[in-house]
C-alpha positions in Angstrom: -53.7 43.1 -10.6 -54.1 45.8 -13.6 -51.5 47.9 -14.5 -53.9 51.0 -13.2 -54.1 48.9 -10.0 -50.7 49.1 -9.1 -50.1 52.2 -10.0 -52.6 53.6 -7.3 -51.1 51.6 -4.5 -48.0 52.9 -5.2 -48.6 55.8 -3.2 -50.5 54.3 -0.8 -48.2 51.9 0.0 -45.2 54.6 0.1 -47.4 56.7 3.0 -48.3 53.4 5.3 -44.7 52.5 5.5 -43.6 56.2 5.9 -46.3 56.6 8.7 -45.7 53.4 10.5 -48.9 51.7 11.7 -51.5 54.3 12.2 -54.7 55.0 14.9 -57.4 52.6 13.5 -59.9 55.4 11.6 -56.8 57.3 10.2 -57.4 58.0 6.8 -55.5 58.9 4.2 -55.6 61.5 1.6 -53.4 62.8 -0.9 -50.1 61.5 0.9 -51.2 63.1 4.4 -52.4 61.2 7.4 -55.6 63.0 8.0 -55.9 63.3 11.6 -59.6 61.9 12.7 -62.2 64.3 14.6 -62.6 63.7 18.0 -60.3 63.2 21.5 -57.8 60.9 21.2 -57.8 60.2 25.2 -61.1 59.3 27.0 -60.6 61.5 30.1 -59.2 65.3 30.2 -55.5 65.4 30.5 -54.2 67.0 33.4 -55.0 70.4 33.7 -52.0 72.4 34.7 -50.9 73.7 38.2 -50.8 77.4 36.9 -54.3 77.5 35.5 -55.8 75.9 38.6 -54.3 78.8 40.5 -55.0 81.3 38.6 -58.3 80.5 38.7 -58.8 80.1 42.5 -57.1 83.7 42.6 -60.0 85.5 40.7 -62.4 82.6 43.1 -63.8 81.4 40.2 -63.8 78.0 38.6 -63.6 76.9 34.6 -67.6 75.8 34.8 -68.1 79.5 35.4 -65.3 81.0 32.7 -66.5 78.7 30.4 -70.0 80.1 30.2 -68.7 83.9 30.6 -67.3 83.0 27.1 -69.9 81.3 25.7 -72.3 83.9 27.2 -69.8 86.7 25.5 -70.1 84.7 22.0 -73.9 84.3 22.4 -74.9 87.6 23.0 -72.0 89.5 20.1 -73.6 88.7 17.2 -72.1 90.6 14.8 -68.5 88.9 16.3 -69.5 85.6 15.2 -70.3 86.8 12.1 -67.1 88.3 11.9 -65.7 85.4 12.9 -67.2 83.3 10.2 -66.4 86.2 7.5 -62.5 86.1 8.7 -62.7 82.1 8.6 -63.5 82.1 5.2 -60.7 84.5 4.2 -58.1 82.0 5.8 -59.5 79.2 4.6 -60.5 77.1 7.7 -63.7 76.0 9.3 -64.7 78.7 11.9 -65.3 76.1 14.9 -61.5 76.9 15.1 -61.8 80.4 16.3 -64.8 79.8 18.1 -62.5 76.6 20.2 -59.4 78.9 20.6 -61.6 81.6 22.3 -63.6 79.0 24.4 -60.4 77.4 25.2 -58.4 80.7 25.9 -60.9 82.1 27.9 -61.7 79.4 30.3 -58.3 78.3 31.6 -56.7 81.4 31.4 -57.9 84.9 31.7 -62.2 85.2 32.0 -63.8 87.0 29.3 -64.6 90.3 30.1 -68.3 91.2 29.3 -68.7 92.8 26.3 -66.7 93.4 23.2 -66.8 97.0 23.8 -64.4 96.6 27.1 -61.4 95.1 24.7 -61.6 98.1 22.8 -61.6 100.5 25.7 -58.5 98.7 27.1 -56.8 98.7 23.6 -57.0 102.5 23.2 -55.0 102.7 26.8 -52.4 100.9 25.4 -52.1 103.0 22.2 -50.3 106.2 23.7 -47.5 104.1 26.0 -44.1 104.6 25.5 -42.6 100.9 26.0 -39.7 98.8 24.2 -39.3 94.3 24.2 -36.2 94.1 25.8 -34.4 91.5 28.1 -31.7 92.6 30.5 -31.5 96.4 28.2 -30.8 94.7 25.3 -33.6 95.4 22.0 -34.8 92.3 20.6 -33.9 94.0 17.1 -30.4 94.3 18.4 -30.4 90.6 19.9 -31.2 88.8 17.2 -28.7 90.3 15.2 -25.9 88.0 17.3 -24.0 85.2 15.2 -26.1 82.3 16.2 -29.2 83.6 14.9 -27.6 84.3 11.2 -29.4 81.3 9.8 -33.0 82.3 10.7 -32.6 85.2 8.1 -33.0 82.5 4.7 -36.0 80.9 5.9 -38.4 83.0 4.4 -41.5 84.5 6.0 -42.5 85.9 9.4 -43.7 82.6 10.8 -40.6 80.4 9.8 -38.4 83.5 11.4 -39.5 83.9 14.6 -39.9 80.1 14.9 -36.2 80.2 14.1 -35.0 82.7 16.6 -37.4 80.7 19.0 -35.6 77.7 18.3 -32.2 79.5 18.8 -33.3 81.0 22.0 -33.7 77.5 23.5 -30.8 75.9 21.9 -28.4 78.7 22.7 -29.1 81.2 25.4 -32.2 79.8 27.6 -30.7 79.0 31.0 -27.1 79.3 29.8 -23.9 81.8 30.6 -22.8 83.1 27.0 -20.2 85.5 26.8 -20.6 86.2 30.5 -24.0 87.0 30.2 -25.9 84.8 32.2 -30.0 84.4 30.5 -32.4 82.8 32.9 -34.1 79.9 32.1 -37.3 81.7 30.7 -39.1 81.4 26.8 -38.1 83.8 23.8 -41.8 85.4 25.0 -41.4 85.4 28.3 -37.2 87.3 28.6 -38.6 89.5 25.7 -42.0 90.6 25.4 -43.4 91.0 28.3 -42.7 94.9 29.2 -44.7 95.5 31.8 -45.6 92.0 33.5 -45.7 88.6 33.5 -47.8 86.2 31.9 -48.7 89.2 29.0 -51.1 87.8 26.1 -54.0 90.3 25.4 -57.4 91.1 24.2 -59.8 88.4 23.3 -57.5 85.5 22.6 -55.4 86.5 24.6 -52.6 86.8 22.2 -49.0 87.1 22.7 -46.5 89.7 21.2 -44.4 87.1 19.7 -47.2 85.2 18.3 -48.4 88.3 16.4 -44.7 88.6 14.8 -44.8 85.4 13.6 -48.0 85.6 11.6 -47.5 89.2 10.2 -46.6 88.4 6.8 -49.6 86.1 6.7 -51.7 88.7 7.8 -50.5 91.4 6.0 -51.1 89.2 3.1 -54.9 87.9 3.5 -56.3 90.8 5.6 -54.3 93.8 3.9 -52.6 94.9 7.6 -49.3 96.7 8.3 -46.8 94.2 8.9 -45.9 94.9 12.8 -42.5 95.3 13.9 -40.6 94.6 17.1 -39.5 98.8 16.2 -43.6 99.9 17.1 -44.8 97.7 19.8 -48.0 100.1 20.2 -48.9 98.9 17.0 -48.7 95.1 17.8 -50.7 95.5 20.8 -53.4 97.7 19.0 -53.7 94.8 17.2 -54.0 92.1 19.2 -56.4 94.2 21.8 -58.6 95.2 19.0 -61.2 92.6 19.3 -61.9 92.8 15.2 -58.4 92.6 14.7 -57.7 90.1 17.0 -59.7 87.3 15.3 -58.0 88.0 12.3 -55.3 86.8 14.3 -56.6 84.3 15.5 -57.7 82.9 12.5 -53.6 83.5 10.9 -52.4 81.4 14.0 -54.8 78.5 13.3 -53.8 78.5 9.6 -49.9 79.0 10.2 -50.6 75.7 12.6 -52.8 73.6 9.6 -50.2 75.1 7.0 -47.2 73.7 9.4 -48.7 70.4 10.6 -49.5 69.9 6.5 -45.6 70.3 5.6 -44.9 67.3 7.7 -47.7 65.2 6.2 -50.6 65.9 9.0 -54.1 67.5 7.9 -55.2 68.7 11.8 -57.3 70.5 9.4 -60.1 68.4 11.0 -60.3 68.4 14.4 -60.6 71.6 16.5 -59.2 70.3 19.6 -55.9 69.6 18.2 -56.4 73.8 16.7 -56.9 74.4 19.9 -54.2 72.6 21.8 -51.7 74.0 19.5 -53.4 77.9 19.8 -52.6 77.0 23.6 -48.8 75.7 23.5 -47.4 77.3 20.4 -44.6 76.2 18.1 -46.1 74.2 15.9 -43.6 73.7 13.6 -41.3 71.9 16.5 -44.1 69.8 17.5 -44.9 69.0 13.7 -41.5 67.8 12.9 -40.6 65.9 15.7 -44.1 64.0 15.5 -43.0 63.1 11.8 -39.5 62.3 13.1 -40.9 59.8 15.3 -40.3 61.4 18.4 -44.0 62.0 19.5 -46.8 59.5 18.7 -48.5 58.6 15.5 -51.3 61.1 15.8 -51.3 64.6 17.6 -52.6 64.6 21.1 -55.0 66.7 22.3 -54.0 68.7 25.6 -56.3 69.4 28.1 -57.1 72.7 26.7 -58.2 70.9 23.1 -60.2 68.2 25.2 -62.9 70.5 26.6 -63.3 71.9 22.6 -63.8 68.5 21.5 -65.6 67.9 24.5 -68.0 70.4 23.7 -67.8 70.8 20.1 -71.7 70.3 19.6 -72.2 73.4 22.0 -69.8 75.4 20.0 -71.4 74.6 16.6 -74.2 76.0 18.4 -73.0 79.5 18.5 -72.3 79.3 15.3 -75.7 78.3 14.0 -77.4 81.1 16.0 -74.9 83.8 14.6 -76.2 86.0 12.5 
């Protein structure tokens, strides 16, 4: 063996031992396990108990919000370009958007249908005087306590809220402190969620929290305000503003492909893993504790990222037709 030779095994030597014994088809590239395209598991994963009734609620089924969305995306031509325009400002192949949507949109809230009804609905929310607050307390003022200190040296939006997420859990979620007792609900659910449950908005259905945490990114690529817990109107504006919103969208996809990337993992590649983690949030936790070991050698799919993979021919579709 050359001297050149050894020197390029090096490396690759370094990332199989790091990365244990990998999925057969994993490949690797520039120290990351790439993660292949495709579904990991050969039937959908169990779809939960809260989609299935919300669904029989509205008497529809997810055959029939599935084409409502894809309907929606066929006919809004000027949203997919918009979508492909915003994809290529963040960097990242526009089937993502178009799976988050498609995902979003059949196992949670039906896509209205037309564009023009999200912008309708974001103008009512515009002149409401509302606050994020648990049990009276501001979430500005709450994450001022002690055990939160930390989260203010980790840098940008994402890492922050991700922090105080993390702290949430750890240190208040279904747990007396200081005689206070906090139920055993998410950082989304005890704080933003002002007027009912189950709040994420627009097309994409994004939540308040999610929004925070991709600000910075946001701000930075697309030239928007950085939004506040202090002007909740202006978070929901933009979430409910369907050209806004895919901006969004597009920020949480990359904050997920930039996260999974720190810990070695280029998702980069497969839409239904975008997806799955559009769907569950924190991507950071998952990413670490999949490098830690804790999870499995590859990410998962949920069942939410199986029907994108599933269908990812049809969604290329609308892509090709847009204009």
């Amino acid at each position: 063996m050359t001297a050149l030779q050894r020197l390029l095994l090096i490396p690759l030597l370094a990332a199989l031992s790091w990365s244990g014994a990998l999925v057969a088809g994993t490949a690797q590239a520039s120290g990351l396990v790439v993660v292949p395209p495709g579904n990991r598991s050969q039937t959908q994963p169990t779809i939960p108990d809260a989609s299935a009734t919300r669904t029989r609620a509205f008497k529809t089924t997810y055959a029939e919000k599935y084409e409502k969305i894809i309907a929606l995306l066929k006919r809004e031509k000027k949203l997919v370009a918009h979508i492909k325009q915003v994809a290529t400002a963040y960097d990242i192949d526009p089937i993502h958007i178009v799976g988050a949507l498609v995902g979003e949109h059949t196992y949670n809230v039906t896509a209205v249908g037309s564009v023009q009804t999200y912008y309708v609905k974001a103008l009512s929310y515009s002149g409401l005087d509302f606050s994020f607050r648990y049990k009276g307390m501001p979430v500005q003022t709450f994450v001022q306590r002690p055990e939160f200190a930390a989260c203010t040296q980790t840098g940008d939006s994402a890492a922050l809220w991700s922090c105080r997420d993390r702290v949430w859990v750890e240190h208040f979620r279904g747990k007396t402190v200081d005689g206070v007792t906090y139920e055993a609900q998410t950082f989304q659910q005890a704080f933003f969620q002002p007027f009912f449950a189950g709040q994420t908005f627009g097309l994409g259905q994004i939540s308040p929290l999610t929004a925070l945490e991709v600000t910075d990114m946001v701000n930075k690529v697309s030239g928007y305000d950085k939004l506040t817990p202090d002007h909740p109107q202006a978070i929901y504006r933009d979430v409910m503003d369907p050209d806004r919103s895919i901006v969004y969208i597009a920020a949480i996809v990359r904050d997920a492909i930039d996260a999974y990337k720190e810990q070695g993992f280029d998702i980069s590649g497969n839409p239904g893993i975008t997806a799955t983690l559009y769907n569950v949030g924190q991507p950071r936790q998952r990413a670490a504790a999949l490098a830690s070991g804790k999870g499995r050698k590859l990410p998962v799919e949920n069942y939410y990222g199986w029907l994108v993979n599933d269908k990812l021919d049809d969604l290329r579709s609308l892509l090709d037709s847009g204009s």
